[in-house]
C-alpha positions as CSV (number, residue, x, y, z in Angstrom):
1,X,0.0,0.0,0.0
2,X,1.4,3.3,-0.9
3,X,1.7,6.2,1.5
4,X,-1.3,8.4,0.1
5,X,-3.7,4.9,0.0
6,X,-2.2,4.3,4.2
7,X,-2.6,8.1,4.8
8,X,-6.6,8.4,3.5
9,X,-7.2,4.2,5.2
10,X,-5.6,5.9,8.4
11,X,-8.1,9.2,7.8
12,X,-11.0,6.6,7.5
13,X,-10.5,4.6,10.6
14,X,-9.7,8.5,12.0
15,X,-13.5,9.4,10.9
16,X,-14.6,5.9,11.7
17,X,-13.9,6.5,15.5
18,X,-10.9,4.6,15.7
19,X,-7.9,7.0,17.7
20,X,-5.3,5.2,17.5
21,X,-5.1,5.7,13.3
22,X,-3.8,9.2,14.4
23,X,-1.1,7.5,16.0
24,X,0.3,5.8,12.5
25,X,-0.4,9.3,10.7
26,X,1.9,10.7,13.8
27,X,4.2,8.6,12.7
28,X,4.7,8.7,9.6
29,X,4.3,12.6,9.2
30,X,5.8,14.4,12.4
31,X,9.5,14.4,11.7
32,X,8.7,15.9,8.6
33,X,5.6,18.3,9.5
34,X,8.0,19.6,12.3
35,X,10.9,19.8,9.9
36,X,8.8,22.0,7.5
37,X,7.8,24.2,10.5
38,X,11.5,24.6,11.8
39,X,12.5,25.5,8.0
40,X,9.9,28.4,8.6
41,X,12.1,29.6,11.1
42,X,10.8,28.5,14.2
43,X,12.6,27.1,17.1
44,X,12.5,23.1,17.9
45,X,9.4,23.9,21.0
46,X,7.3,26.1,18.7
47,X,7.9,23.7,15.8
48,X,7.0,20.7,18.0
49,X,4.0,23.0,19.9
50,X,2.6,23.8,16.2
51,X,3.1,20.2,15.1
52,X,1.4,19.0,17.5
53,X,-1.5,21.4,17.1
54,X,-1.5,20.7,13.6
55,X,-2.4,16.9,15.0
56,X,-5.2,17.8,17.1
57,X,-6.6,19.8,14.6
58,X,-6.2,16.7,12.6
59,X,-8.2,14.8,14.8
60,X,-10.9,17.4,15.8
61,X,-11.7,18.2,11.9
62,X,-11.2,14.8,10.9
63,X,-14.4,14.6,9.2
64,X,-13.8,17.7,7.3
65,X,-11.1,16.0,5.4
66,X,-12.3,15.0,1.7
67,X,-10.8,11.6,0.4
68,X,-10.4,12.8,-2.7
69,X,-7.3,15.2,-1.6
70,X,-3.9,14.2,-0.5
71,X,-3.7,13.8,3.2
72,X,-0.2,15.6,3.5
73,X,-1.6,18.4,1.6
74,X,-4.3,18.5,4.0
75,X,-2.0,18.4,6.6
76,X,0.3,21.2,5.3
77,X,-2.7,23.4,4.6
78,X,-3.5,22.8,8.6
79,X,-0.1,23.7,9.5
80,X,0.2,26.7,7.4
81,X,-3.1,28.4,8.9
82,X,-1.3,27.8,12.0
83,X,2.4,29.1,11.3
84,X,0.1,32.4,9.8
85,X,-1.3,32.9,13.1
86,X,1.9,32.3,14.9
87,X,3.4,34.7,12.8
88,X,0.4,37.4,13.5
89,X,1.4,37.0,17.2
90,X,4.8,37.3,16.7
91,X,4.6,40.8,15.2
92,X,3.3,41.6,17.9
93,X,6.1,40.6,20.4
94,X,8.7,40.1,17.6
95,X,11.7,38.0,18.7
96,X,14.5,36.9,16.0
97,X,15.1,33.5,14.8
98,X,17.6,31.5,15.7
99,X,19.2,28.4,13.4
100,X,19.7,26.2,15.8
101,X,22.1,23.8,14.6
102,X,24.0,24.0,11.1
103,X,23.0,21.1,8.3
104,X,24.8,18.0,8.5
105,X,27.7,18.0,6.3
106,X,29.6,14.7,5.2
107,X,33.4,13.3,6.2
108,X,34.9,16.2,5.2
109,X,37.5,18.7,6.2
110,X,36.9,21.1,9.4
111,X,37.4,24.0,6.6
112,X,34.7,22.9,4.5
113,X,32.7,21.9,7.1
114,X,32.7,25.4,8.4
115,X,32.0,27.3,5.0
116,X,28.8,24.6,4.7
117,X,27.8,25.6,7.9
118,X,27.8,29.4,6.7
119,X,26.0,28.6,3.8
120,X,23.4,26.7,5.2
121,X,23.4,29.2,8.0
122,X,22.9,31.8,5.3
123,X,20.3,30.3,3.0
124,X,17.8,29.9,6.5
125,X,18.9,33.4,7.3
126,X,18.1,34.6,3.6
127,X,15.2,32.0,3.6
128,X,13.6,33.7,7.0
129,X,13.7,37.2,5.6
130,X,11.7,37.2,2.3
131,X,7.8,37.9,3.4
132,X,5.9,35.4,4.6
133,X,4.0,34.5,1.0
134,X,7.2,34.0,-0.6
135,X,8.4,32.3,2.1
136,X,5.6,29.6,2.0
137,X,6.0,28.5,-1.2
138,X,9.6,28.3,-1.5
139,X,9.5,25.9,1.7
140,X,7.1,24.0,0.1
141,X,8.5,23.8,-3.4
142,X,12.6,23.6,-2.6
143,X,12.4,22.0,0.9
144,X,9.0,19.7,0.6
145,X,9.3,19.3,-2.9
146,X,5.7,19.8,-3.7
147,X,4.4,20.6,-7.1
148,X,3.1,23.8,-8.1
149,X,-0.7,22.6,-8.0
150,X,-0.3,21.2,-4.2
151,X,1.2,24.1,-3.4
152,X,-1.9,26.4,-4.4
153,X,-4.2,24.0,-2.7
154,X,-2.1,24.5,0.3
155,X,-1.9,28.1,0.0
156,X,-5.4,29.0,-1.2
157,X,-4.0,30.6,-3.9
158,X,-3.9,29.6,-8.0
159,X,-0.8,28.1,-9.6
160,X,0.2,30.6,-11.5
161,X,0.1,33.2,-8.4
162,X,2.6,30.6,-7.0
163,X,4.8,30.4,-10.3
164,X,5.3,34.2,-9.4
165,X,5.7,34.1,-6.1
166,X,8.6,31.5,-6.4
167,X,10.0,33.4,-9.2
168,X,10.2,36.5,-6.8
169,X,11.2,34.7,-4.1
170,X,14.4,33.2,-6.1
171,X,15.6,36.2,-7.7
172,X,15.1,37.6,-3.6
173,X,17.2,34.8,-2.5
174,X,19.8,35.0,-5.5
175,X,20.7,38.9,-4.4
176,X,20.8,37.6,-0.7
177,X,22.9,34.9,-1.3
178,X,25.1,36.5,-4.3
179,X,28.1,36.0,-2.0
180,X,28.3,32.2,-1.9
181,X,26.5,32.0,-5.6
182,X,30.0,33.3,-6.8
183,X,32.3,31.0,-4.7
């Protein structure tokens, strides 16, 4: 059974009354739902606090979700709606991201592992500046790998405002990250 067919049999059982089919959708999507969180620039306990809201949302509008839709585009949409109003209370009290640890980099020299570090230091710093719209979609299309079409669905938006959007929010990213585009 393919993760989409587990995902909408786990959603089922979910609907059905059965609890514990949250726990294999837990499972198999919290590593990742939290991963897309943190790339949003959140800290590991807002990332896990949102994940996990994302979850009970999950459960408490499980019969809202519609069989014929990806679950984990369900499940982003959900966690969008609630990085949005995270971000709402944030302006509010802003506080600046933090990376918290640098990418893993393979057996190499301390030298190069250091540069890498700056990079990827440097793309989540260039990454957490653009504005939040173009921030969502190039999370979702660089980082989560989703297509054009999931990504409007997630968004609430058409794909061709999302084409744009990730066309602005690459040529924002190339002038912020000119320096190690030239090295």
């Amino acid at each position: 059974m393919t993760e989409p067919e587990q995902d909408r049999a786990d959603m089922r059982r979910l609907q059905g009354g059965v609890a514990s089919a949250l726990d294999h959708l837990m499972e198999r999507w919290q590593i990742r739902l939290r991963s897309y969180l943190m790339r949003h620039g959140l800290n590991n306990a807002d990332a896990c606090d949102l994940a996990q809201e994302t979850f009970v949302r999950v459960f408490r509008h499980a019969g809202r979700f519609d069989p014929r839709r990806t679950f984990s585009t369900w499940l982003f949409q959900i966690a969008l709606n609630l990085l949005r109003d995270h971000a709402r209370r944030m302006r509010r009290r802003p506080t600046a991201p933090l990376a918290e640890a640098p990418e893993a980099v393979g057996n190499s020299t301390p030298q190069t592992n250091t540069e890498a570090n700056e990079a990827a230091v440097a793309v989540r710093t260039a990454v957490n500046e653009l504005p939040l719209p173009l921030r969502e979609v190039v999370i979702l299309a660089e980082f989560e790998h989703r297509s054009q079409a999931e990504i409007a669905e997630i968004i609430g938006a058409t794909p061709k405002a999302v084409e744009t959007r990730l066309y602005r929010a690459r040529t924002k990213l190339r002038q912020s990250l000119q320096r190690w585009l030239n090295t």
